[in-house]
Each structure stands twice: as C-alpha cells, then as structure tokens.
Residue, then its C-alpha position, 0 to 999 in steps of 0.5 A: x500500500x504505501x509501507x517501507x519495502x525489501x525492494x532493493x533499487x527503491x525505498x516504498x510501494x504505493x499500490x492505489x491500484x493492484x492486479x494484473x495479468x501475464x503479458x510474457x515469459x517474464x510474468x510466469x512466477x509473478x510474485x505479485x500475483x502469489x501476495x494477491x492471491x493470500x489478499x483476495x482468500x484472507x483479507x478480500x474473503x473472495x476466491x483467486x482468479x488466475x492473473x489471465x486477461x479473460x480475468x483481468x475485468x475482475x482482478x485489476x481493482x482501484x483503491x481510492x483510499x490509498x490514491x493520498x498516502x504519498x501526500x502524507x509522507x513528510x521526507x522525500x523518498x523514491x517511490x515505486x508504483x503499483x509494484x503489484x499491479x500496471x498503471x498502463x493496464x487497459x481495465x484501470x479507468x481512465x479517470x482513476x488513472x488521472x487522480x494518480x498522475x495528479x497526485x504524483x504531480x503534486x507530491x513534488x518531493x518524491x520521486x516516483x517510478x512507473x514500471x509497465x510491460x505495456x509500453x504501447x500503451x503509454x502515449x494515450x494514457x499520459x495526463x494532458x500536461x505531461x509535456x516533455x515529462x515531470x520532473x519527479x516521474x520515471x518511466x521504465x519497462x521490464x524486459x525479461x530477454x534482450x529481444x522483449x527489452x529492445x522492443x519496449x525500449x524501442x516503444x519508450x524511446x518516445x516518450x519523454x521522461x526524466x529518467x527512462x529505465x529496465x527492469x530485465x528481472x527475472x533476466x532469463x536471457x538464454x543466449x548469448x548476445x555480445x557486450x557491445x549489442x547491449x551497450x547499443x541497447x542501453x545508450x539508445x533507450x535507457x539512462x538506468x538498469x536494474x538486474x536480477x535472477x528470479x527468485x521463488x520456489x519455482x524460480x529459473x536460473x539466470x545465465x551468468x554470461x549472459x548478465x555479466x554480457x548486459x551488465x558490461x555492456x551497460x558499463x561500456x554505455x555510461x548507464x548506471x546498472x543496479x544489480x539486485x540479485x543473482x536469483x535463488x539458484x544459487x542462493x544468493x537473494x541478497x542484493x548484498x550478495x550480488x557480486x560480479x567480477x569482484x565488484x558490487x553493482x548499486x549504482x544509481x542514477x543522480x540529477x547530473x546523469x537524469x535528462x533534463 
C-alpha cells in the first residue's frame, strides 16, 4: 500500500491500484500475483482468479483510499508504483488513472517510478500536461530477454521522461548476445538498469554470461546498472550478495546523469 519495502533499487510501494495479468515469459512466477492471491482468500474473503486477461475485468481493482498516502509522507523518498499491479493496464479507468498522475504531480518531493510491460500503451494514457515529462516521474519497462527489452525500449524511446529505465528481472536471457549489442541497447533507450535472477520456489536460473554480457555492456554505455540479485539458484537473494567480477553493482542514477 504505501509501507517501507525489501525492494532493493527503491525505498516504498504505493499500490492505489493492484492486479494484473501475464503479458510474457517474464510474468510466469509473478510474485505479485502469489501476495494477491493470500489478499483476495484472507483479507478480500473472495476466491483467486488466475492473473489471465479473460480475468483481468475482475482482478485489476482501484483503491481510492490509498490514491493520498504519498501526500502524507513528510521526507522525500523514491517511490515505486503499483509494484503489484500496471498503471498502463487497459481495465484501470481512465479517470482513476488521472487522480494518480495528479497526485504524483503534486507530491513534488518524491520521486516516483512507473514500471509497465505495456509500453504501447503509454502515449494515450499520459495526463494532458505531461509535456516533455515531470520532473519527479520515471518511466521504465521490464524486459525479461534482450529481444522483449529492445522492443519496449524501442516503444519508450518516445516518450519523454526524466529518467527512462529496465527492469530485465527475472533476466532469463538464454543466449548469448555480445557486450557491445547491449551497450547499443542501453545508450539508445535507457539512462538506468536494474538486474536480477528470479527468485521463488519455482524460480529459473539466470545465465551468468549472459548478465555479466548486459551488465558490461551497460558499463561500456555510461548507464548506471543496479544489480539486485543473482536469483535463488544459487542462493544468493541478497542484493548484498550480488557480486560480479569482484565488484558490487548499486549504482544509481543522480540529477547530473537524469535528462533534463
């Protein structure tokens, strides 16, 4: 809802809407999907439904009451938005969707990071004065292998924003795609990466070429890369643990490196 989070590349969460359905690969073990499915049965007292799109008119949901909480925090912090859900799903209502975007144009001293899997969806769902971005807004998308974050990168190339980011976690890249490839990838689209293994009982190994490759290539860019984990095979879920080459990667992006 609006609480202090483990998630390592940002400081809270703030859920005014929650739900989802799975779009790719990337989405298989979601582990949003599993925190909504103990919500719905224990807090909700209404069964599960599969995060499918068929299902999507039922488990997106709005919470009206939530849409102020970001208003009510006093220190400046890094905020990630619908971390359990997508402000670019096309069941959220428009008119909803414009009370986020007021919120976050009012609450100046956060910043606020929006993550979609549904890039093609951003121009026509940006509010009216959006212009060349907020200042206090980042748009990014996830990209589970280099071809799915080459094509939402090439769908967020566009649009204009302080800071464009990639979530390539779960990285489940099977091959291997040179450093210099990536480095293309990260110098056209994105000021920022994050990367990371799945984690979970089900979870899938991370190729360990391919995100030193990613990595590296992002390294050869200039584009600051965060690494959250290596995934739960190995078991290395602590971002502490998260050590390639000898070097910890937790690099984030200041004002100097943001577009202006």
């Amino acid at each position: 809802m609006g609480a202090k989070t483990g998630i390592a590349w940002t400081e809270s969460t703030w859920n005014p809407i929650v739900g989802c359905s799975q779009v790719s690969e990337g989405c298989r073990h979601c582990y949003a999907e599993t925190l909504d499915r103990r919500f719905r049965m224990t807090q909700e007292g209404k069964p599960y439904l599969p995060w499918t799109h068929p299902n999507a008119p039922l488990n997106v949901r709005c919470f009206p009451d939530r849409l102020k909480l970001p208003l009510q925090w006093r220190e400046p912090r890094m905020v990630f938005v619908n971390s359990r859900s997508d402000l670019f799903h096309e069941t959220v209502p428009k008119e909803f969707r414009a009370e986020v975007w007021d919120v976050m144009r009012e609450a100046k001293r956060h910043v606020f990071q929006v993550l979609t899997k549904r890039p093609e969806n951003i121009p026509h769902m940006l509010p009216p004065d959006w212009g060349d971005g907020y200042p206090n807004v980042w748009l990014g998308v996830s990209g589970e292998t280099f071809s799915w974050a080459q094509q939402r990168g090439d769908l967020l190339e566009n649009v204009p924003s302080r800071v464009s980011f990639l979530s390539a976690e779960p990285w489940l890249e099977p091959r291997f795609v040179g450093a210099h490839q990536y480095a293309e990838l990260a110098e056209r689209f994105f000021d920022w990466v994050i990367v990371g293994g799945e984690s979970g009982p089900k979870c899938r190994p991370m190729a360990m070429d391919t995100a030193r490759a990613l990595i590296r290539g992002c390294e050869i860019a200039d584009v600051p890369v965060f690494l959250k984990q290596l995934g739960g095979w190995p078991d290395a879920r602590s971002h502490d643990k998260a050590v390639i080459d000898g070097r910890t990667w937790t690099e984030m992006p200041s004002d100097a490196d943001a577009r202006a």
